[in-house]
N, C-alpha and C positions, 0 to 999 in steps of 0.2 A: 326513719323513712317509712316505715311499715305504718306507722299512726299514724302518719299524715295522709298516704295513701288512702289508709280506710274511711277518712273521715272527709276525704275528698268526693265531692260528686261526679265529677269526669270518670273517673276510676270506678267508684261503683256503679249500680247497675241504676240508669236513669232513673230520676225521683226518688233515689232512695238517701236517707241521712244515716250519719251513726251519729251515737251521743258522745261523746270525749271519754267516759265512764264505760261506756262497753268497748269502747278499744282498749281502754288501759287494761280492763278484764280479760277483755282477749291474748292480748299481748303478753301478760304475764305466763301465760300456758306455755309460751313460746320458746320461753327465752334460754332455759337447759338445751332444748335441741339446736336451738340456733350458736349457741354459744358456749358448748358440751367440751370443748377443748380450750376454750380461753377463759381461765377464772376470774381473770383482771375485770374483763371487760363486763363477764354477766355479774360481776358486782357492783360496776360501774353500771349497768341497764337494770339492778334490782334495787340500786342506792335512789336513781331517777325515779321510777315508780313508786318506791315509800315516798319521794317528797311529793309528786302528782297526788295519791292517794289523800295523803295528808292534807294536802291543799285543796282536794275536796270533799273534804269531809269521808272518807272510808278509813276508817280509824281501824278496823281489823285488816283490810288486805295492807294500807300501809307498814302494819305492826309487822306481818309477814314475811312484806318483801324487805323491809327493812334486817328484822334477823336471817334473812336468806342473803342479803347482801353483806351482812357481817360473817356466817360462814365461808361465803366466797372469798374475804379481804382475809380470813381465818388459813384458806385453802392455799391461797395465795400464796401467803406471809407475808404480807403486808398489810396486818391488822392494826399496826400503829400507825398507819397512813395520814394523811388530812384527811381524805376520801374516805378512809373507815371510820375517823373520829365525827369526822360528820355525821354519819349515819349515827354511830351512837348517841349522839345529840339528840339528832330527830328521834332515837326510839326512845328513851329518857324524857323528852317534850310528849309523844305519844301517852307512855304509859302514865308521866302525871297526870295530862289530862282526862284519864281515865280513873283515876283516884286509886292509880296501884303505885305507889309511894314505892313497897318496897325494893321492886324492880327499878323502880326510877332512881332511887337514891344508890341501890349497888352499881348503876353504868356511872353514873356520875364519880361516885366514888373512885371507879375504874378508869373514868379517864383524866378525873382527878390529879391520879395517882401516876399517870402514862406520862400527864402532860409534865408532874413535879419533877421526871427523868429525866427531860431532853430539854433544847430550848424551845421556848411555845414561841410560838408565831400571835401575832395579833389574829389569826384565821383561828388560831387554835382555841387563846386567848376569849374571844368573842363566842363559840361554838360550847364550850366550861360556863361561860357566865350566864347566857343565854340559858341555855339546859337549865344551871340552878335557878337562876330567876323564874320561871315557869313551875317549875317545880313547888319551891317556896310560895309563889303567889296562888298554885290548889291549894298547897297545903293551910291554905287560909293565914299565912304568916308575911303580913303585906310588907312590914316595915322591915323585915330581914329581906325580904325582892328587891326592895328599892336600891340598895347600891351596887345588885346584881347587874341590872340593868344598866345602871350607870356605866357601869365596865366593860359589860356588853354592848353599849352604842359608843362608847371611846375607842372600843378594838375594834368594831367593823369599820369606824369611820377613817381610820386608818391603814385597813386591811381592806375595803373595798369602797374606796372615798365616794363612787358615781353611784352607789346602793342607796341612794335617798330614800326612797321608797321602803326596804326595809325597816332603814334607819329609823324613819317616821312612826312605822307599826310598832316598831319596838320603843319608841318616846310615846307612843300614846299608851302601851301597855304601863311601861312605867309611871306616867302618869295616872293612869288606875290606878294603879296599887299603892299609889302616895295619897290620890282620895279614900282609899279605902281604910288606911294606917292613918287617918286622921292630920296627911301633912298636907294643909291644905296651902301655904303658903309657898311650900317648891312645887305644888305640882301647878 
């Protein structure tokens, strides 16, 4: 509600715009004092802002908010969550695309290893694949991606059938990386 407000022009002050980037920056300063008694939820408000961030290109506050919203899901105890494995995703997705592998491959590892405990979910399922696919295709290892992805658009597609749209980004990524591995005839 606060982001929306800001970025509203009724609300501010006549003629003035914010950018969607300066509220998110804003808003992050926010969110301990707003939310200094419920851990759930400012990990649920720091888990949202690492995927904002990410989504536009702020690859360090993403990074940020995303490890702030793991020690919340931490604080919690409810770091095995869907909610925290998520974030772990996205920070794992983060740090390959930044070509820190070794960070990227220990969350993976870890939630690898969370997921091989319990029963996974196609949410979960999808969220593992995705991560290593990403991962695999920095580490310039196209044709070890490819049936990441694979697995990762078979779990979403049954874990959130109406996500076309991701779906999509994640078949074109796949297809990348079946050009790139020299398969040219699946992709």
């Amino acid at each position: 509600q606060d982001l929306i407000s800001r970025t509203n022009p009724a609300v501010m002050a006549q003629g003035s715009s914010v950018l969607l980037k300066d509220a998110l920056l804003d808003a992050q300063s926010q969110i301990a004092m707003r939310f200094s008694d419920q851990p759930t939820i400012r990990a649920s408000v720091h888990k949202s802002l690492a995927e904002l961030f990410s989504a536009i290109d702020l690859a360090p506050q993403a990074e940020a908010q995303a490890r702030a919203a793991l020690a919340m899901y931490r604080e919690a105890g409810t770091e095995n969550s869907v909610e925290a494995q998520s974030v772990q995703s996205t920070l794992a997705i983060l740090l390959a695309s930044n070509s820190d592998f070794a960070q990227s491959d220990a969350i993976i590892h870890a939630l690898a290893d969370s997921l091989s405990k319990q029963q996974a979910s196609d949410q979960q399922r999808y969220l593992l694949s995705y991560a290593q696919a990403v991962n695999l295709f920095n580490k310039g290892t196209y044709a070890d991606a490819v049936p990441h992805y694979a697995v990762a658009i078979d779990a979403l597609a049954r874990a959130q059938p109406g996500n076309v749209g991701l779906m999509n980004a994640i078949r074109r990524n796949q297809i990348h990386a079946q050009t790139m591995a020299a398969l040219y005839a699946e992709a």
